[in-house]
C-alpha positions in Angstrom: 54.7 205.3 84.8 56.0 205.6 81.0 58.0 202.7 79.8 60.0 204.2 77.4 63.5 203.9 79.6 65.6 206.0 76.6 65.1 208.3 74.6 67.4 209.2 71.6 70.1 206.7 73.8 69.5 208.9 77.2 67.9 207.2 80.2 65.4 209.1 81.0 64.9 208.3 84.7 68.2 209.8 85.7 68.5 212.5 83.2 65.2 214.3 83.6 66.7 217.4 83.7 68.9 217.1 80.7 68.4 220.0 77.7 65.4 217.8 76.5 64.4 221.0 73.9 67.9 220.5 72.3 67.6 216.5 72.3 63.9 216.2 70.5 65.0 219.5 68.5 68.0 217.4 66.9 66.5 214.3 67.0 69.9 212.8 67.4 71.2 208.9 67.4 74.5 209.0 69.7 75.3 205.3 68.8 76.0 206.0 65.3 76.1 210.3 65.6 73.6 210.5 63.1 69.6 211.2 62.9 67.9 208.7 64.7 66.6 206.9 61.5 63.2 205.4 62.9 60.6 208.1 61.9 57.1 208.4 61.6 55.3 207.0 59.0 52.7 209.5 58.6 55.5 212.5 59.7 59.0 211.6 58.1 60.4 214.5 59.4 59.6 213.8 63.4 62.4 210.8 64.4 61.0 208.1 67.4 63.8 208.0 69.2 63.0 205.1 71.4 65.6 202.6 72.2 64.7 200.8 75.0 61.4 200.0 76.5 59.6 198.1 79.4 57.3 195.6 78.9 55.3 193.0 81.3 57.2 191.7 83.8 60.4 192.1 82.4 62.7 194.6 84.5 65.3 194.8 82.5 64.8 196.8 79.8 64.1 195.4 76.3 65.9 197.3 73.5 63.9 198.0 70.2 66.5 199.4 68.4 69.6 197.8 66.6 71.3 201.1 66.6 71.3 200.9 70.8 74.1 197.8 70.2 76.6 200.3 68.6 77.1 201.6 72.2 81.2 201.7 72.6 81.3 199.7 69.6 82.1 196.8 72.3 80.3 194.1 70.1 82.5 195.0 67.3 85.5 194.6 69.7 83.9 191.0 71.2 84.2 189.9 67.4 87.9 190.1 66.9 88.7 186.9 68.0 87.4 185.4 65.3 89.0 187.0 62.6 91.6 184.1 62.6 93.5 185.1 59.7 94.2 188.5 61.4 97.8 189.1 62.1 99.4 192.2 64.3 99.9 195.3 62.1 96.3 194.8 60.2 93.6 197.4 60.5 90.2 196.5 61.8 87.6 198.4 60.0 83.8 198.2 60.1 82.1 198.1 56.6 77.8 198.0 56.7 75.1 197.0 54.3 76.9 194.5 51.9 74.7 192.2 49.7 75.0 188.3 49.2 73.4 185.7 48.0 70.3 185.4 50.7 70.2 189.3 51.7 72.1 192.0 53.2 74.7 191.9 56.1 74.5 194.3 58.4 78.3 194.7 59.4 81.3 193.2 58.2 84.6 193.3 60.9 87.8 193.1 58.4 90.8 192.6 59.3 93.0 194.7 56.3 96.8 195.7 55.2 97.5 197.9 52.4 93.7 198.3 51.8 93.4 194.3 51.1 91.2 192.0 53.1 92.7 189.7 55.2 90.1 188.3 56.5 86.5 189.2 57.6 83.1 188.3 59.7 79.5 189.3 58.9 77.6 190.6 61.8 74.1 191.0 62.0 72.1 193.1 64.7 68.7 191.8 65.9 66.6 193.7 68.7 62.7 193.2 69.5 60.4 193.8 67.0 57.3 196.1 68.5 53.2 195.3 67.5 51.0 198.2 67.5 52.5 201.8 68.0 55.5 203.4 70.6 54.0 207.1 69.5 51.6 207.5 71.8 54.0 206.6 74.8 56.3 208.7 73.4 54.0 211.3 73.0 53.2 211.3 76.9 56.9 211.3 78.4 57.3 214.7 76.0 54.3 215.6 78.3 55.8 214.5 81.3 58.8 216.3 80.1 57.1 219.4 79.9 56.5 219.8 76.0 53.0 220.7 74.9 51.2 217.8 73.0 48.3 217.1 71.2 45.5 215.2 73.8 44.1 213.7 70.9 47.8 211.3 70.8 48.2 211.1 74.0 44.8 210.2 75.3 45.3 207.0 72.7 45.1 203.8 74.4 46.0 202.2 71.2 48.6 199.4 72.7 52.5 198.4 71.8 53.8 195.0 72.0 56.7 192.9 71.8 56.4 190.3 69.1 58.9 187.3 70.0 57.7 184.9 67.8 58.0 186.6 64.5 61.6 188.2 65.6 63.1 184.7 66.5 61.9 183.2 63.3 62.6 186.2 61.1 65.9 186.5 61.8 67.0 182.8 62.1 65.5 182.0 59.0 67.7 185.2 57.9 70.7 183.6 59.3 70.1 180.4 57.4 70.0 182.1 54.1 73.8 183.5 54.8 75.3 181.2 56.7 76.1 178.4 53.7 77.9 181.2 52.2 80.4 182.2 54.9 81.1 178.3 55.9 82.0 177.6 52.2 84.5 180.6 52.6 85.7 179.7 55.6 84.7 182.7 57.6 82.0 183.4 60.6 78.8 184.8 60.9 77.8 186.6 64.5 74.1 187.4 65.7 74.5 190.3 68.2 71.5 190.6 70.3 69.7 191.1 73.9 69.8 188.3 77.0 66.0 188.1 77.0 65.8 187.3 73.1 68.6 184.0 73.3 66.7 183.2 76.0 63.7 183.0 73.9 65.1 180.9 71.5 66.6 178.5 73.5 63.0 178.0 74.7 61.1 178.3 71.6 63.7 176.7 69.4 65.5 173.5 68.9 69.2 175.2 70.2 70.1 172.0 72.6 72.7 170.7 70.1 74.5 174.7 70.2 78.3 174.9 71.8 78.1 176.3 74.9 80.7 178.0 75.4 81.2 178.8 71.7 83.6 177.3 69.1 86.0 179.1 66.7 85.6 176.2 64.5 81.4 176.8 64.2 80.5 179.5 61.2 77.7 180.8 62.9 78.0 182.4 66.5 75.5 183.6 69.0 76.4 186.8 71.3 73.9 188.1 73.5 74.3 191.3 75.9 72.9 192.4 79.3 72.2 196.1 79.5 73.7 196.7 82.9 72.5 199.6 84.7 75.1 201.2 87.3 74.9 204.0 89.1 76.7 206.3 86.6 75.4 205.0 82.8 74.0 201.8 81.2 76.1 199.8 79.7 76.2 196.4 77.3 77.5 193.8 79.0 78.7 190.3 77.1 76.6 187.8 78.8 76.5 184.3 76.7 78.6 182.7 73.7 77.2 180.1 71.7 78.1 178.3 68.3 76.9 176.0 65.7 77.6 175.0 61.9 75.5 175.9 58.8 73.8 172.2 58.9 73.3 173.0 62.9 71.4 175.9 62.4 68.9 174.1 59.7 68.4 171.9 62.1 67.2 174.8 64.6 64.3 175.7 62.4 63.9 172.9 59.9 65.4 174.0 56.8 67.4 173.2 53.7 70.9 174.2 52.7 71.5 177.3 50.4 73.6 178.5 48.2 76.6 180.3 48.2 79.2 182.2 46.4 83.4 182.6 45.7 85.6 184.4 48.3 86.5 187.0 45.6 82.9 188.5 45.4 82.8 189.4 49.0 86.0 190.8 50.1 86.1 193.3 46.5 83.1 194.7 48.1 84.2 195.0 51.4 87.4 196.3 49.7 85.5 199.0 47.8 83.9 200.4 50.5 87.2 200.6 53.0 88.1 203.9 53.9 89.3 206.2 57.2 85.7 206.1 58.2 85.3 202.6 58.5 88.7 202.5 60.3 87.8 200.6 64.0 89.9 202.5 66.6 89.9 200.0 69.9 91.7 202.9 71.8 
């Protein structure tokens, strides 16, 4: 049986008879509408397209893919609550890739009137990191799907993985380089991510002293999603809520504070990069 579960963010199980020429011809993302931006590295022109994945023993479903945790833009929507400046009659827009000091942010949620920030939250995806190579399963569900492919691919037994270890400890020492920075300016910090990955770091990681449920008083939040799987689509599901402050989350992998940086550098980029298009509609 394949284990690639969907393919450019269709479940392949119960769509086998979808226009699958159209699909792999467009190469499409339908999270973000755009091209599915993980490619080949040998062939930039021929996207993956794989989102999810099984793997071992786990059932569920393991997402590879940070784009899969646009779906509905619900995780933007679970975030508004902690835009505690926000008042009724603001915008909510969703501004990506902003720099500061300790790397990029994948999202800010800001809460704007009059094309001035209000208020804002940084919100980082994190999905499983792979070992090895998806292509060759990839390869053999095109067969399955009827597509001619090259035996030489799919006759590989060259292996993927699921690296845990290096994905935890990436991104929470990622998180640790930010998070000085939005406590100093009194804001929050979210890590959006899969059941089965919290889970890991709760094992694998000093998280015993996190608020459970979460605080609006910590910077840094935790919220991890189910994919729920009923009988008519799959769907993200808000599953757990957990908190701690920047010296908290040293703790969680034994580091040092950072640095950080003035209010006013922050919201003129987000302010800069505000338009119609980053305008999040909730209805």
């Amino acid at each position: 049986m394949n284990r690639i579960i969907d393919f450019f963010g269709i479940e392949v199980a119960r769509n086998r008879n979808s226009d699958w020429d159209n699909i792999v011809k467009e190469q499409k993302c339908p999270f973000d509408d755009k091209r599915c931006f993980k490619v080949r590295k040998s062939s930039p022109d021929i996207s993956i397209g794989t989102c999810t994945v099984k793997y071992g023993r786990e059932k569920r479903g393991i997402m590879i893919c940070p784009n899969r945790l646009l779906q509905k833009k619900t995780v933007f929507a679970d975030c508004i609550h902690l835009l505690t400046r926000h008042v009724p009659g603001n915008e909510f827009h969703i501004v990506s890739e902003i720099s500061i000091p300790g790397g990029s942010v994948d999202y800010f949620l800001a809460s704007v009137r009059n094309g001035k920030v209000k208020d804002f939250i940084g919100i980082e995806f994190q999905t499983m990191d792979t070992t090895g190579t998806v292509f060759p399963e990839r390869e053999r569900l095109l067969q399955e799907l009827g597509f001619e492919i090259d035996t030489n691919i799919t006759a590989s037994t060259k292996p993927f993985g699921i690296n845990w270890k290096m994905t935890a400890k990436k991104i929470l020492v990622q998180l640790h380089h930010k998070i000085d920075t939005f406590e100093y300016v009194n804001s929050h910090l979210v890590l959006v991510m899969q059941d089965c990955l919290l889970e890991y770091m709760e094992r694998e990681f000093n998280f015993g002293h996190l608020s459970k449920p979460a605080s609006v008083g910590d910077s840094m939040h935790f919220h991890s999603y189910k994919l729920n799987r009923d009988r008519c689509e799959t769907t993200l599901n808000l599953d757990s809520l957990l908190s701690i402050d920047a010296e908290g989350l040293a703790a969680c992998v034994g580091l040092q504070a950072e640095g950080k940086v003035e209010l006013e550098q922050i919201t003129k980029v987000i302010e800069d990069k505000v338009s119609k298009d980053t305008l999040l509609t909730l209805f």
